[in-house]
N, C-alpha and C positions, 0 to 999 in steps of 0.2 A: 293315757294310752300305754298298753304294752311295751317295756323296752322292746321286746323283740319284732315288733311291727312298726316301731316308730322309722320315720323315714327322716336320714341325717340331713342336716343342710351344710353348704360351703360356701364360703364366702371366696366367690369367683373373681380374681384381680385382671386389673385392663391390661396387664402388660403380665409375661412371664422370661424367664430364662429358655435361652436356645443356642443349642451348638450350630455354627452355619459356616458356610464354605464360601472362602473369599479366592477370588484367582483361579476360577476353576479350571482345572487342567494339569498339565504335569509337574506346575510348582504350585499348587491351591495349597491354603492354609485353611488352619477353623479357630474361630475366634468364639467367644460368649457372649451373646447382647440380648436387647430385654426385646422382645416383639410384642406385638397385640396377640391376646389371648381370641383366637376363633370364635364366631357365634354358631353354635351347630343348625343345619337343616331339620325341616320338617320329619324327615328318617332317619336322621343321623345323631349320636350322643355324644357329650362332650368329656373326653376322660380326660383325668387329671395323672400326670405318670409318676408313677415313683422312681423305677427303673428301666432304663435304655440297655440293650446289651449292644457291642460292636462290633460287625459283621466285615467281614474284607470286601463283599461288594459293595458297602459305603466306599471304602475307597476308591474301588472300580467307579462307581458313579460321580465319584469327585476328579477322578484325573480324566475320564470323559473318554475312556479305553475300550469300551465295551462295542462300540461301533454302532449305539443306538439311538444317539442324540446326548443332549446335555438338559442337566438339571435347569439349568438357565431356561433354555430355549421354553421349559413348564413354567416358568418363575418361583420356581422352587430354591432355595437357600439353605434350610435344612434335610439333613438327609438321616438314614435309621428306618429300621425294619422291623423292631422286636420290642415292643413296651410291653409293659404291664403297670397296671393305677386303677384309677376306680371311677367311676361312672357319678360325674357332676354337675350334670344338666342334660335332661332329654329334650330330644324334640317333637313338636305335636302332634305327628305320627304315631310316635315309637307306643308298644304298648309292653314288647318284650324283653323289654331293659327299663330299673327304674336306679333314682339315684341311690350311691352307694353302692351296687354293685361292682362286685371286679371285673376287668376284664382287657384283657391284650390286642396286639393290631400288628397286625403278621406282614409277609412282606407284600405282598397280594392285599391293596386297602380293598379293591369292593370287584366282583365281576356282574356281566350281565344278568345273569340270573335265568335264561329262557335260553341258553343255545347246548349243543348237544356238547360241548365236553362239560359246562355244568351241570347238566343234567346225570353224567356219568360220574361223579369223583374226582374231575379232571380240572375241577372250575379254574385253577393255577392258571392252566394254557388257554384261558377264553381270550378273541380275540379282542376284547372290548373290557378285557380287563387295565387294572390303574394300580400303580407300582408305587407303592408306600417309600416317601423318602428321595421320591424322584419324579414322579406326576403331581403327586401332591405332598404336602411339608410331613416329614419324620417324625422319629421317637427324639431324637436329639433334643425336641422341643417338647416342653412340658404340658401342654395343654392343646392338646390333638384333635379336633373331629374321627369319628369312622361312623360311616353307614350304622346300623342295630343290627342288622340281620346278617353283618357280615362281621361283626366281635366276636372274638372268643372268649366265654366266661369262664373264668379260672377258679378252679373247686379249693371248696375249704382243706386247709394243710399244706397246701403248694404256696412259700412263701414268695412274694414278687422276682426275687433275687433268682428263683430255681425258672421262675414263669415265663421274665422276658425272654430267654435264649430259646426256651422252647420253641416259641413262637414262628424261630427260623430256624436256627440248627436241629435242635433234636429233631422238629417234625419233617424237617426236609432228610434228614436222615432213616427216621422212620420208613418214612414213604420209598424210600430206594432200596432199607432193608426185607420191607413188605414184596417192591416190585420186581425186585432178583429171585425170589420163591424157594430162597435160602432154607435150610432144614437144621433143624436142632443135631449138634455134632459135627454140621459144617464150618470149614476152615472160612471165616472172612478176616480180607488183608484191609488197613486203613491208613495207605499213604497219607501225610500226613495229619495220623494219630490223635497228634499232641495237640492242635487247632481246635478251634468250636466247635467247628461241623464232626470233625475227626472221633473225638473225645465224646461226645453224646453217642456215635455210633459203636464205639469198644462200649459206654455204658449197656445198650439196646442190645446188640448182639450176645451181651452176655446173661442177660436177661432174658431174652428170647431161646437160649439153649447153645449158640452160636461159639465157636471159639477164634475167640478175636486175636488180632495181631496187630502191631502198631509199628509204624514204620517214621520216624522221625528222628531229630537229635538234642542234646542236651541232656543234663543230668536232670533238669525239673520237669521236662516233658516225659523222660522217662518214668520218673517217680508216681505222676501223676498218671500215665497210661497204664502203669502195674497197682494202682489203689482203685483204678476205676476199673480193672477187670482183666484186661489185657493179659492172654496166656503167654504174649511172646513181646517182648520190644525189640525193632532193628534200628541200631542206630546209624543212619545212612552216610554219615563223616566216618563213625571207627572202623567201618564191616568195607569189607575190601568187597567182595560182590552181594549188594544185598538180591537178587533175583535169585542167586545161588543158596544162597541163605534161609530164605522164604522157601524157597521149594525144597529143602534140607528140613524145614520144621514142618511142613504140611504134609507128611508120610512119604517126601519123597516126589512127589506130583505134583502139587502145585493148588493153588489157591481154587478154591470153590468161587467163590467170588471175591472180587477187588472189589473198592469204594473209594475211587480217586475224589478225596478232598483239595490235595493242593495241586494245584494246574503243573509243576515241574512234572511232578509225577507221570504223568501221562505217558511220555515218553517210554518206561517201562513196564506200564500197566498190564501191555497183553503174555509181557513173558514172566509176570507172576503168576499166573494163570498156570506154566509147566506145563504139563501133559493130561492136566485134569480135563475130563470129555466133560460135558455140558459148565462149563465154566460160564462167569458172569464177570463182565467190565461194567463197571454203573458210573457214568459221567457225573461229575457232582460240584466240581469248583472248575468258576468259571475265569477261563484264562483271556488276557486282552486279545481283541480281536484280529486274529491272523499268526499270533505269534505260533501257533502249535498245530501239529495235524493228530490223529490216531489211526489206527487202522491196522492191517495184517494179509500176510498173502492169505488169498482165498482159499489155498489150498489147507492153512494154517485152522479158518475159519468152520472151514466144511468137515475136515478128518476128527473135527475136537468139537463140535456143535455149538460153538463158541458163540455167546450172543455179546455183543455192547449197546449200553442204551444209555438213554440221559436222564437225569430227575433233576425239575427244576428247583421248586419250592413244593415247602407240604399243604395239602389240602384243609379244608375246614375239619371232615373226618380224623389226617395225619395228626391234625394239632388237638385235635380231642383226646386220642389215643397214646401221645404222647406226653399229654399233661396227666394218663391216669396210670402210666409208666411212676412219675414224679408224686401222686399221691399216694402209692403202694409203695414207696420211697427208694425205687428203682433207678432212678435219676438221682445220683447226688449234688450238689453244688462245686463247680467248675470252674469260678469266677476267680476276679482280683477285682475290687470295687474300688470306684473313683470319687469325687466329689463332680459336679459338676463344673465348677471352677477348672478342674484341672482336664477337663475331657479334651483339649486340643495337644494335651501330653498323650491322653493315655491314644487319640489317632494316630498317632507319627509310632507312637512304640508300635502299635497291631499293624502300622503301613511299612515297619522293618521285620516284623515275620517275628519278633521277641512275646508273646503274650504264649505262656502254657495256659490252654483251655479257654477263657473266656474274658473279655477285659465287660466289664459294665460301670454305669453311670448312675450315682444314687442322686435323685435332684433333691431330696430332703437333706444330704451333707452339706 
């Protein structure tokens, strides 16, 4: 047989490694232990992960803030939203995935498939969608089921390392820089910058034509926002008024559009905006529930055509469009890579706000 048609085989173990959340709530820990590896469904295919990246609403999902239910209450244990690995058993369905295959599992594991926001681009918000990492078990864990039709196959030249993150941050970023209707030469602000979600989006915006700005602190979140694009860094500890600041660098007016990543943010979001008329707030990091409001007098709203909106997660579309961002090699890598052993360090560093760009989890170290 042709090497290049031969179909790989793996030798599939009963137990694998898993990051899983003990104490769930506002002292939950994560420990490492071996669970039963998944038998996948009739539709569904069995990936094998190589890397996890780590998203701050793991956390959220672990301390049970979000005001949605708990992981528990699914009998979920591991949590994770962004793999990438390879395709090591299908199921007797599947015809559009074989083994060997790559391919990622976003934070969205599967939706219905028949209702009118899937049918739109929208599938994220279906109401009968299953939330990867919290309905059902994570990237934390090395050997995941996901539906077939609902992986994303990740193109030759996008190493794992660049894939898993896209999966939720770049493409949820995507999706927000698409739905603000942003224009090449516009000012976009990126409260905190320096974070996963933040830092894909100074990548995208500068890609896109966009001039980006990073708002964050640190001397390696800095470094890291000015190598990945960013025409401006604020650093919000040394800058006595960053709102002042921002609309000092934005000709004077104010932000075309915000892209609040980190939920403190919020607070300031509508007066980086300045006096620019059709300005954009895009909702993006999600704050515990209650703690924060947003908003603006009407009058504020109307005179300046000011819109605010939310993005949740990116769509099957965002994460296509974004992994081909990462194969034009527009996406550069953003990471600090973990062993798996140590993944219950690298949660507590990303659960202190310490991680410039992206903490990920290699299960082959």
């Amino acid at each position: 047989m042709d090497d290049k048609t031969a179909v790989p085989s793996f030798e599939i173990p009963k137990t694998c490694k898993a990051g899983v959340v003990v104490n769930e709530g506002p002292n939950f820990s994560v420990r490492v232990e071996e669970v039963p590896v998944p038998e996948p469904g009739p539709d569904e295919v069995l990936l094998k992960l190589n890397i996890t990246g780590l998203c701050y609403s793991d956390i959220h999902y672990m301390l049970g803030d979000l005001g949605i239910g708990t992981m528990a209450a699914n009998g979920v244990r591991s949590p994770g939203h962004e793999g990438a690995g390879v395709v090591v058993k299908v199921g007797s369905n599947v015809k559009n995935m074989k083994v060997g295959d790559r391919g990622g599992v976003k934070p969205m594991w599967d939706t219905c498939g028949s209702c009118e926001m899937c049918w739109s681009d929208t599938e994220t918000h279906c109401s009968k969608s299953v939330s990867t990492g919290f309905q059902v078990a994570g990237t934390y864990q090395q050997y995941i089921t996901s539906p077939a039709r609902y992986m994303s196959p990740i193109p030759d030249g996008v190493p794992d390392e660049i894939a898993a993150p896209i999966m939720c941050s770049a493409s949820t970023i995507y999706g927000s820089l698409e739905q603000s209707q942003l224009q090449a030469g516009n000012w976009a602000v990126f409260p905190g910058g320096g974070g996963g979600v933040g830092i894909q989006g100074v990548q995208l915006a500068r890609a896109m034509g966009m001039r980006p700005i990073a708002i964050d602190t640190g001397e390696a979140k800095r470094k890291l926002c000015l190598e990945m694009g960013a025409e401006h860094f604020v650093d919000f500890r040394e800058t006595k008024d960053v709102v002042a600041e921002v609309v000092r660098l934005t000709d004077g007016l104010g932000a075309h559009g915000v892209f609040v990543t980190a939920p403190q943010a919020y607070k300031d979001a509508v007066a980086l905006t300045g006096r620019r008329v059709k300005s954009k707030v895009m909702c993006i990091g999600l704050p515990p529930a209650g703690s924060c409001f947003l908003g603006a007098e009407p009058g504020a709203i109307i005179f300046k055509r000011l819109v605010i909106s939310g993005t949740l997660v990116g769509s099957m579309r965002d994460t296509d469009r974004a992994l081909d961002f990462a194969r034009r090699g527009l996406l550069k890598p953003i990471y600090e890579k973990w062993p798996i052993d140590k993944l219950p360090e690298a949660v507590e560093k990303l659960r202190r706000n310490e991680v410039p760009g992206r903490c990920i989890v290699d299960f082959n170290l």
